[in-house]
C-alpha positions as CSV (number, residue, x, y, z in Angstrom):
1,X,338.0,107.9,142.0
2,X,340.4,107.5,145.1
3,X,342.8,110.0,145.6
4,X,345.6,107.2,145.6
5,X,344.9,106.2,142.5
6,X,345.1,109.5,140.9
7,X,348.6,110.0,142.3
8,X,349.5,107.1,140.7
9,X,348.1,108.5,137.3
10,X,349.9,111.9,137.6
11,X,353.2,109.8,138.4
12,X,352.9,107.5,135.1
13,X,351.4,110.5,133.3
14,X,354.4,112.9,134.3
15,X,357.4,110.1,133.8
16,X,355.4,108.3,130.9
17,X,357.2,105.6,131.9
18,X,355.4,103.2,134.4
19,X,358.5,101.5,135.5
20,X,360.0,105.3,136.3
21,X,356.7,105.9,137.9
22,X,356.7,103.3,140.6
23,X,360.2,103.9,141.4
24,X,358.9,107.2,142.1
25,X,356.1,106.2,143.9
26,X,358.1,103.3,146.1
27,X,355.6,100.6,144.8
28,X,355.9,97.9,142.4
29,X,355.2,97.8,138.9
30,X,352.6,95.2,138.7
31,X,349.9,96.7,141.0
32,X,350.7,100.3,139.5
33,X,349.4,98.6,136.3
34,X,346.4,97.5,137.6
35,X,345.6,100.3,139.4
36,X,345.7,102.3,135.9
37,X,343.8,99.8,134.2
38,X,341.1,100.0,136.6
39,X,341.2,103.5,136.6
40,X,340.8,103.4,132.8
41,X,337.8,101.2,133.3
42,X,336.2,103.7,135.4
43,X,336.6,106.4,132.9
44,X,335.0,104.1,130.2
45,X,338.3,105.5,128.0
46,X,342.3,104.8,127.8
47,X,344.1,107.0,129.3
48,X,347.7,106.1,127.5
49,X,348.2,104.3,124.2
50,X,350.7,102.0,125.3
51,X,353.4,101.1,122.3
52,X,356.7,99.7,121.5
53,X,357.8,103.4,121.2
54,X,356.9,104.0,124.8
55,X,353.6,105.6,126.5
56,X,351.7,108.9,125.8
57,X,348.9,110.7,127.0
58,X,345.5,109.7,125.2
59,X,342.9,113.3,124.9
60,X,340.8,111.4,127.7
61,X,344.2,111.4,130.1
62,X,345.3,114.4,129.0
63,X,341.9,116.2,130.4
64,X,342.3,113.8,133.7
65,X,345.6,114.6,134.2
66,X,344.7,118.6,134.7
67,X,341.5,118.1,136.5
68,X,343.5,115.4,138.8
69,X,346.4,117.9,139.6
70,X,343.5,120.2,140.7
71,X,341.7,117.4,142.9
72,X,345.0,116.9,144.3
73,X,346.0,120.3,145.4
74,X,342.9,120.9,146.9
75,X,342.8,117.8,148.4
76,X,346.5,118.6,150.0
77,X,345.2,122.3,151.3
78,X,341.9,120.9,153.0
79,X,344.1,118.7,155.1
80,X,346.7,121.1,155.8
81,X,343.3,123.8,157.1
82,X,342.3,120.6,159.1
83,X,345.2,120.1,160.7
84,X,345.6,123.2,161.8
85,X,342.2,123.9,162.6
86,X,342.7,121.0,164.9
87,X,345.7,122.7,166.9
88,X,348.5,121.3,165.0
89,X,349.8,123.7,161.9
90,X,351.7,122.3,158.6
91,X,353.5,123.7,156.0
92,X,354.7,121.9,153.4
93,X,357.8,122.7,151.3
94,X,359.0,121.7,147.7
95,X,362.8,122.4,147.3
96,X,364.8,121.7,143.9
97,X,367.6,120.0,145.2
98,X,369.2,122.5,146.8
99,X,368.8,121.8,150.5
100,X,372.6,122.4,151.3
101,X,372.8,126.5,149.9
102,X,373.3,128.4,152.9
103,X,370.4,130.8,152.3
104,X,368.2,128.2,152.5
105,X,369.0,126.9,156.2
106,X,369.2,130.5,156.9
107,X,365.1,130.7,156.1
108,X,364.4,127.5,158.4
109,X,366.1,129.2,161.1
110,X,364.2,132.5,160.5
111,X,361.0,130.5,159.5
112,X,361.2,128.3,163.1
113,X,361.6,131.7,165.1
114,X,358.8,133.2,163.5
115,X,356.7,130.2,164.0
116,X,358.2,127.6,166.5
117,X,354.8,125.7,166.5
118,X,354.1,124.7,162.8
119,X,355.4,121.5,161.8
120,X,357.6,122.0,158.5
121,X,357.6,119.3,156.5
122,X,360.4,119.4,153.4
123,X,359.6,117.6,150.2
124,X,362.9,117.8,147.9
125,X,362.1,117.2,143.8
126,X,364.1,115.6,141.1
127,X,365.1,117.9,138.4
128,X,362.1,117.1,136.0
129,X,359.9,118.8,138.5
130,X,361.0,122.5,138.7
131,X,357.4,123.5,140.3
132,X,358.4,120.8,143.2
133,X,355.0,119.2,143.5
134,X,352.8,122.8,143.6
135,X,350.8,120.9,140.7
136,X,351.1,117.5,141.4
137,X,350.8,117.1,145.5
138,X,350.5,118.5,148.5
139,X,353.0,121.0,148.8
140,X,351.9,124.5,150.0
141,X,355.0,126.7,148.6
142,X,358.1,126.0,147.1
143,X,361.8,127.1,146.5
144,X,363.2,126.3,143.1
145,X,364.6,128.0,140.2
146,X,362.8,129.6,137.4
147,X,361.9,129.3,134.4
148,X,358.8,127.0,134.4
149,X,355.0,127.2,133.3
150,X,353.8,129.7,135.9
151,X,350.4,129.3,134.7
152,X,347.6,129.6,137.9
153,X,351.0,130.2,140.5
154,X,352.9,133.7,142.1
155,X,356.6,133.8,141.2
156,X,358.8,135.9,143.5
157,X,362.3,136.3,142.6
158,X,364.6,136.0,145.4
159,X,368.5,135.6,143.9
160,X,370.1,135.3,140.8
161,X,373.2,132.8,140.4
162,X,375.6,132.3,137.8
163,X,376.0,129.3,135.6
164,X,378.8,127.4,133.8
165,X,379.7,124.5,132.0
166,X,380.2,121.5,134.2
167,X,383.3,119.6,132.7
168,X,385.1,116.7,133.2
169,X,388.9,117.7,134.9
170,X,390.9,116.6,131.6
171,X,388.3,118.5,129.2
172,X,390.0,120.1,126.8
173,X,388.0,123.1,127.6
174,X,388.6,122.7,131.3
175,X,391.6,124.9,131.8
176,X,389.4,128.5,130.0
177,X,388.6,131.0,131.6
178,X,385.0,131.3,130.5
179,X,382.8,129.3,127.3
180,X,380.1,130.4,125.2
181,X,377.4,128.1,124.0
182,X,379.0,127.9,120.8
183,X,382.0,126.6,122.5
184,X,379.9,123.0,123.3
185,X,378.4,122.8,120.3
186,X,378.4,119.3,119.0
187,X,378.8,117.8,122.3
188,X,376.4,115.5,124.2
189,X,374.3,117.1,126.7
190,X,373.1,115.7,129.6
191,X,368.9,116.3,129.4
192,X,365.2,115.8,131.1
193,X,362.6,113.8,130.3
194,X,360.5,114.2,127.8
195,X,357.2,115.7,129.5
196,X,359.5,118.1,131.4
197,X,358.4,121.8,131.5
198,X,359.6,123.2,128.3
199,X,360.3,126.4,129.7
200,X,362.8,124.8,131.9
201,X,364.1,122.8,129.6
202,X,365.5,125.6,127.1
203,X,366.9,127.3,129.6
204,X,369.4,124.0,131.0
205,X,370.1,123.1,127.4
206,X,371.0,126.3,126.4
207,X,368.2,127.5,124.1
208,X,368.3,124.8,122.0
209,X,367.4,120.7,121.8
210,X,370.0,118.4,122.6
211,X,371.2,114.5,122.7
212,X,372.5,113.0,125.3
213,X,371.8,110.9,128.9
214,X,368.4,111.4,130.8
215,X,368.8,112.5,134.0
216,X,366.3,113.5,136.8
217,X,369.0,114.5,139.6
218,X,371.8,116.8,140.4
219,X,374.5,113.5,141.1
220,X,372.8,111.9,137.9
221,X,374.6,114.8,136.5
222,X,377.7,115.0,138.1
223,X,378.1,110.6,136.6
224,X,376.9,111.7,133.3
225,X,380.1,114.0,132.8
226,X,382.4,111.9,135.2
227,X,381.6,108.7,132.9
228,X,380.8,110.2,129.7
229,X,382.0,113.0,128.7
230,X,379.0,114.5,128.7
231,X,378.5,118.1,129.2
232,X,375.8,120.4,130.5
233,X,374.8,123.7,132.5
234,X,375.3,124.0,136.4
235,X,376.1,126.5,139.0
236,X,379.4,128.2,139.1
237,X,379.4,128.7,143.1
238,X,378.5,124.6,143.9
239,X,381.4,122.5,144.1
240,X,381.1,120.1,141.3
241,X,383.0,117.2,142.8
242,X,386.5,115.5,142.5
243,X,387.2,114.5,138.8
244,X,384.8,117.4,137.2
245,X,385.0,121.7,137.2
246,X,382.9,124.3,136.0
247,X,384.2,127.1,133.7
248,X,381.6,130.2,133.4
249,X,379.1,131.0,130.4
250,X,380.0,133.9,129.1
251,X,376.8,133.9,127.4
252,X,374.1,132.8,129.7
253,X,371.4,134.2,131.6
254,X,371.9,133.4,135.7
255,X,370.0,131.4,137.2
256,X,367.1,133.0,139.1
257,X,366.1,131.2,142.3
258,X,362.2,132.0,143.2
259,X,359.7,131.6,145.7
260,X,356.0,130.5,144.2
261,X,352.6,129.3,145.5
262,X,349.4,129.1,144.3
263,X,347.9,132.4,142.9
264,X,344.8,133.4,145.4
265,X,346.8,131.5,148.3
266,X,345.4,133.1,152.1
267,X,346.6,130.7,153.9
268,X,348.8,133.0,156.4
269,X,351.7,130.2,156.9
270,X,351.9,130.2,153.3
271,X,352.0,134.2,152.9
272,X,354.5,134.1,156.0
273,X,356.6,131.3,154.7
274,X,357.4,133.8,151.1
275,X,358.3,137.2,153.2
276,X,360.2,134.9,155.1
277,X,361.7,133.3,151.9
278,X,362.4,136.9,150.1
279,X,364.0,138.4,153.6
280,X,366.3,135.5,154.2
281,X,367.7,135.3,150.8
282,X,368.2,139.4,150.7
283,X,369.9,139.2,154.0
């Protein structure tokens, strides 16, 4: 099996949608599909059972899909040790989106001091992805926001932030002071994929399941409230954009930004890159 090809697995396996997955995976449906199916003929097994109701993991995928993640890691940290081995040092990055927060340009600066001769290259995730790729590419360490499956990873807590309600302007619940949960009930939420960590999941939709529009980005968001209505958890320090506000949870739990990489991790960029992760964002 090519490591190519099981990319394009975890992709389709991860958006169970192979239409999502190619977008993801800047390629075109067709060859995705054939590439699966030839995969699938390989394995002697399916690996989905394709339906009208959409696509699922079959047992035989699901068992491919953890021992691919694993290939795929491993894969990512042998060329990362080659690379540097061969004079020229790599880190990879996953961040969650938030790129612009001040404490994170703050760690690149201190990160390039400390090490002015690794390349740092910054792979940003959608919102389905909380983990940033740790599982499912080659990404060395990653800043997101907890909570997530941290099953066979190190979790360092670095900040908490507060969260709120993002709102249209002309809400009628725009001009409070603060919300509860029970203030939004009823409402249409906007939520992940299905397939997204649950973990993650209960903690955006406030403890609870919810209906609304699918979304896999901070902007997606932003448009599902502008156009809809729809309402949903977000930070209270990020400006939410022209047309939309955010009024605090009174009843929420912030939310806790983190440092993680693979449990057992030596590689000393890696163990560099979290001190210089949990310095940055104390400073």
């Amino acid at each position: 099996m090519e490591l190519r090809t099981l990319r394009y697995f975890v992709a389709v396996a991860e958006e169970l949608h192979f239409g999502r997955a190619a977008a993801r995976l800047r390629m075109s449906q067709p060859p995705l599909s054939r590439a699966i199916k030839r995969l699938e003929t390989e394995a002697g097994a399916l690996l989905f059972e394709r339906s009208s109701a959409g696509v699922a993991l079959t047992p035989v995928g699901v068992v491919l899909l953890a021992e691919a993640r694993d290939l795929l890691d491993r894969a990512g940290r042998a060329g990362t040790r080659m690379t540097a081995a061969a004079g020229r040092a790599v880190l990879t990055v996953g961040i969650l989106g938030d790129s612009g927060d001040p404490d994170a340009a703050r760690l690149a600066r201190s990160y390039r001091a400390r090490h002015p001769h690794v390349e740092v290259r910054v792979r940003e995730a959608g919102l389905s992805d909380p983990t940033c790729g740790l599982r499912a590419g080659p990404v060395d360490a990653a800043l997101t926001r907890a909570p997530f499956d941290g099953t066979g990873l190190e979790v360092r807590e670095v900040r908490a932030d507060p969260v709120g309600a993002l709102l249209r302007a002309d809400d009628p619940l725009a001009g409070r002071a603060g919300l509860t949960l029970a203030d939004l009930a009823g409402r249409d939420w906007f939520r992940f994929p299905d397939g997204t960590d649950p973990h993650w999941q209960s903690y955006w939709h406030g403890g609870r399941p919810r209906r609304g529009p699918v979304v896999r980005a901070v902007q997606e968001c932003r448009q599902a409230v502008l156009w809809n209505g729809t309402v949903g958890v977000t930070l209270v320090g990020h400006d939410p954009g022209e047309g939309l506000t955010v009024v605090p949870l009174t009843d929420m739990a912030p939310s806790r930004v983190v440092v993680t990489w693979r449990a057992g991790e030596t590689d000393p960029l890696v163990r560099s890159f979290v001190r210089a992760a949990i310095a940055a964002h104390r400073a």
